[in-house]
Rosetta silent file (secondary structure, phi, psi, omega in degrees, C-alpha in Angstrom):
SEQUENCE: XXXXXXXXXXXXXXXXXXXXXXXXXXXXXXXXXXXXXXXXXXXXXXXXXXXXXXXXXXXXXXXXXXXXXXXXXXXXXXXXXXXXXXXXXXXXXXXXXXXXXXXXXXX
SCORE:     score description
SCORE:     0.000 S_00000001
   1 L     0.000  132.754 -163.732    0.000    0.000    0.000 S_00000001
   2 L   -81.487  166.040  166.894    1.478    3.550   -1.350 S_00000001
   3 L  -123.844  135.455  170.192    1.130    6.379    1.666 S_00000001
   4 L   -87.725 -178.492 -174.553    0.004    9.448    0.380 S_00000001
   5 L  -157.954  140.691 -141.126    1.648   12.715    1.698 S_00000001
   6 L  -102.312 -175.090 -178.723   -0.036   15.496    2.712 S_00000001
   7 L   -88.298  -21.939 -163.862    0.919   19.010    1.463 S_00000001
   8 L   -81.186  -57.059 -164.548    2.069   20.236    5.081 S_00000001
   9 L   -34.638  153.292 -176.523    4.698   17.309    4.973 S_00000001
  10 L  -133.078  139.257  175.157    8.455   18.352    3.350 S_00000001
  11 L  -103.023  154.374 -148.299   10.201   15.942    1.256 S_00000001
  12 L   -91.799  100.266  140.842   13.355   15.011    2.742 S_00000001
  13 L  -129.979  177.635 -148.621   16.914   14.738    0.518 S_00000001
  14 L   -93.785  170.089  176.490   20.384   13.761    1.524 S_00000001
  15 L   139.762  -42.366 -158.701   22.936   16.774    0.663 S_00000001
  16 L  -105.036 -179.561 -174.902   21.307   19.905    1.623 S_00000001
  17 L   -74.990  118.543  174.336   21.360   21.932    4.857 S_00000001
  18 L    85.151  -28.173 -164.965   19.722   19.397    7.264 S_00000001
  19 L    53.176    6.065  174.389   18.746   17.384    4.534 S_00000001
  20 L   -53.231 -170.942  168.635   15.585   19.294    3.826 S_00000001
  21 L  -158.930  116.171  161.585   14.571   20.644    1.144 S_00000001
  22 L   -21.360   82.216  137.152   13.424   24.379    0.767 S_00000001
  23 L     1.616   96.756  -71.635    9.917   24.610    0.635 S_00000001
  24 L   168.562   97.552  149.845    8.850   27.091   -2.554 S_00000001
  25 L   -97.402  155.526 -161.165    5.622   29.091   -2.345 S_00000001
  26 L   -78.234  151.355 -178.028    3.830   29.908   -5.737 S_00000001
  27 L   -89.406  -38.785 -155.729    3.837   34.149   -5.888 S_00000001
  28 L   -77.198  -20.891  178.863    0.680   34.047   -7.693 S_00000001
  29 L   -72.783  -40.667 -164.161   -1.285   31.692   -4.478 S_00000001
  30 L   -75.842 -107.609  153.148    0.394   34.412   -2.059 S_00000001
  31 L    34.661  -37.871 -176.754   -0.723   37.031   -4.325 S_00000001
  32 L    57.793   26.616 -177.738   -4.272   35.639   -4.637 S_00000001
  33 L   -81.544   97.896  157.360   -3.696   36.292   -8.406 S_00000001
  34 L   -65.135  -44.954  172.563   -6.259   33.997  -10.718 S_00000001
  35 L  -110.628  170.466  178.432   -5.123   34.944  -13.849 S_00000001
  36 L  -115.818  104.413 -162.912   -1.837   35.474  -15.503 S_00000001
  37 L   -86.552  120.208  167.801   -2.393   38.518  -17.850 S_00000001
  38 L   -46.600  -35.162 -170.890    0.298   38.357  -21.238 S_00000001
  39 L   -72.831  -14.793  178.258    0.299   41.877  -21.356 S_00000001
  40 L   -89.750   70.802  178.211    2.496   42.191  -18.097 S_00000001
  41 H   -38.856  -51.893 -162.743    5.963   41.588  -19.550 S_00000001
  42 H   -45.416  -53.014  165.556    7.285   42.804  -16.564 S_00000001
  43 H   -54.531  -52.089  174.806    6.178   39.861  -14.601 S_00000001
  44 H   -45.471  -37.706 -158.333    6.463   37.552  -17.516 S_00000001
  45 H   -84.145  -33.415  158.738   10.019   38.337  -17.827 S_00000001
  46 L   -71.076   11.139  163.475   11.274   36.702  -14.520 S_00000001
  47 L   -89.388  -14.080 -169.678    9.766   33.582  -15.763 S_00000001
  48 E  -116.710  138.260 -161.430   12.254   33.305  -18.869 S_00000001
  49 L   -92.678  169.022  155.425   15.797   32.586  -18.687 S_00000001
  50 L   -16.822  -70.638  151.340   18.399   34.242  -20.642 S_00000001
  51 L   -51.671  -28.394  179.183   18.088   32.525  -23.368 S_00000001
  52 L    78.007   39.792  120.795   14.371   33.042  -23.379 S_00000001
  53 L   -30.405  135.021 -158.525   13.606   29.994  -22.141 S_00000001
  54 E  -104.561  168.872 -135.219   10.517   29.443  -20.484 S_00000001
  55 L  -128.653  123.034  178.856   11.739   28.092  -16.481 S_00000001
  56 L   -69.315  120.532  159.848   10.718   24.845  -15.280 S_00000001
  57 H   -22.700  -53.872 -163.691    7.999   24.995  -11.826 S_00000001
  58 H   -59.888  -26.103 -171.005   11.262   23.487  -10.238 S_00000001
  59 H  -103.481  -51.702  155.558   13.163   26.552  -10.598 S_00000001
  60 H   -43.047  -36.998 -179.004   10.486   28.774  -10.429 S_00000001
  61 L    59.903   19.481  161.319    8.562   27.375   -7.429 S_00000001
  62 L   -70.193  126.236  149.908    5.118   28.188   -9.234 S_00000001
  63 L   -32.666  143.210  128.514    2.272   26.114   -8.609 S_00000001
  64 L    20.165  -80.323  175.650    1.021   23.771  -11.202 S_00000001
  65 H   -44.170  -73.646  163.291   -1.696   25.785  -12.007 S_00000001
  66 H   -81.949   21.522  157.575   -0.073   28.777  -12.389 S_00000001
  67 H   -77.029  -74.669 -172.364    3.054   27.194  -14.612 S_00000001
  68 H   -48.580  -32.952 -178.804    0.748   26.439  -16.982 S_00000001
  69 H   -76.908  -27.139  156.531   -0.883   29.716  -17.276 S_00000001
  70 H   -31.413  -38.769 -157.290    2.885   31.070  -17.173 S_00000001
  71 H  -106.513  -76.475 -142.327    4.094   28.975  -20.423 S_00000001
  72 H   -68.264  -67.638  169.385    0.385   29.949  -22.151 S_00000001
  73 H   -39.894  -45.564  161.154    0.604   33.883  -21.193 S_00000001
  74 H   -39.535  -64.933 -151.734    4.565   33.364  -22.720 S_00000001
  75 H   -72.855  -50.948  169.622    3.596   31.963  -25.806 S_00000001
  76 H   -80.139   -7.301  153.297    1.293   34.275  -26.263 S_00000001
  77 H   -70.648  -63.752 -168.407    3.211   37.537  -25.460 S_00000001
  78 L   -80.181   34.136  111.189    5.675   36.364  -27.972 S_00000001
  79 L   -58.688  -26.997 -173.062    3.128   36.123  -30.540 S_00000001
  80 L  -101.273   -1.053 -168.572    2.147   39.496  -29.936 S_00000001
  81 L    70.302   25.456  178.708    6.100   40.671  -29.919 S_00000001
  82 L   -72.948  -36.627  159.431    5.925   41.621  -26.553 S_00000001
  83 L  -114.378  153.730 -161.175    8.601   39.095  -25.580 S_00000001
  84 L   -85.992   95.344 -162.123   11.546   37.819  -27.356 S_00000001
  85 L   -48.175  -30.888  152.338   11.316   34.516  -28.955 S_00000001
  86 L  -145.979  172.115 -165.451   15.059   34.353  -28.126 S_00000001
  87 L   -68.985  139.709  139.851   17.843   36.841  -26.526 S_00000001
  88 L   -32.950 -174.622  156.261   19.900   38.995  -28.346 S_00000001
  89 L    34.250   15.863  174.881   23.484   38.734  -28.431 S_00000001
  90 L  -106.554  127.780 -176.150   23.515   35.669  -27.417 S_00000001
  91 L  -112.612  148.464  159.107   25.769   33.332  -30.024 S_00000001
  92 L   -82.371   63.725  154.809   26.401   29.804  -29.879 S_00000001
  93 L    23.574  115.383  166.304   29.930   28.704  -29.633 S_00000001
  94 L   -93.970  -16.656  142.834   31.375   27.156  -32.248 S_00000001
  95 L   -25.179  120.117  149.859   33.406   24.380  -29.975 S_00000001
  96 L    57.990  142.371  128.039   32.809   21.378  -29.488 S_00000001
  97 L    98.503   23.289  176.340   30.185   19.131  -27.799 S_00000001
  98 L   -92.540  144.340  162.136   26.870   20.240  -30.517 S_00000001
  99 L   -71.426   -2.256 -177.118   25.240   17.753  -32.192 S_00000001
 100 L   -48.839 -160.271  170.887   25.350   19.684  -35.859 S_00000001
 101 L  -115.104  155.507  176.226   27.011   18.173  -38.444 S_00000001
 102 L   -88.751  159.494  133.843   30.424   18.777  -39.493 S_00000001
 103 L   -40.256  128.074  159.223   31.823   20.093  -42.754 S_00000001
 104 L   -29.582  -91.699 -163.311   33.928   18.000  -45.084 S_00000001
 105 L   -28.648  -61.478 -160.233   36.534   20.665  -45.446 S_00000001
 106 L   -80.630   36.458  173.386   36.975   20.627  -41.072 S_00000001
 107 L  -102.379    0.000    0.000   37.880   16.910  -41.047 S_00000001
């Protein structure tokens, strides 16, 4: 028989301070926030990495709930140009470790 685990409950790994593990409340539950409006870049923008990426709930510490409307409110700012599909300035390295293909000529 599985045990369920309650929400109050902290899961425990080894490693950490304690072995705990930092607890994460969602801003938008504190917040009392229902929706996630696209039009607030500002907000929007701490959800997206550098790269302009959109940031995994793990990193984020968003609810569920409000991940998804996070990624959907993204998607949809950068449809509207509001957000970047990716950063500027940012280049790829040509070194090493990509999966492309090579050129003839640099064998």
């Amino acid at each position: 028989m599985a045990r369920e685990r309650t929400s109050t409950q902290t899961r425990k790994r080894p490693g950490g301070p304690a072995g705990q593990v930092k607890r994460r409340n969602c801003f938008f539950c504190k917040d009392k926030i229902e929706e996630i409006d696209y039009k607030n870049t500002s907000q929007l923008r701490r959800y997206i990495s550098e790269k302009g990426k959109i940031r995994s709930r793990r990193i984020t510490g968003a609810c569920r709930r409000h991940q998804v409307q996070v990624a959907t409110a993204v998607k949809r700012a950068r449809e509207m140009a509001l957000l970047p599909y990716v950063a500027e300035g940012v280049e790829e390295s040509r070194g090493g470790g990509g999966r492309g293909r090579r050129d003839r000529e640099e064998r």
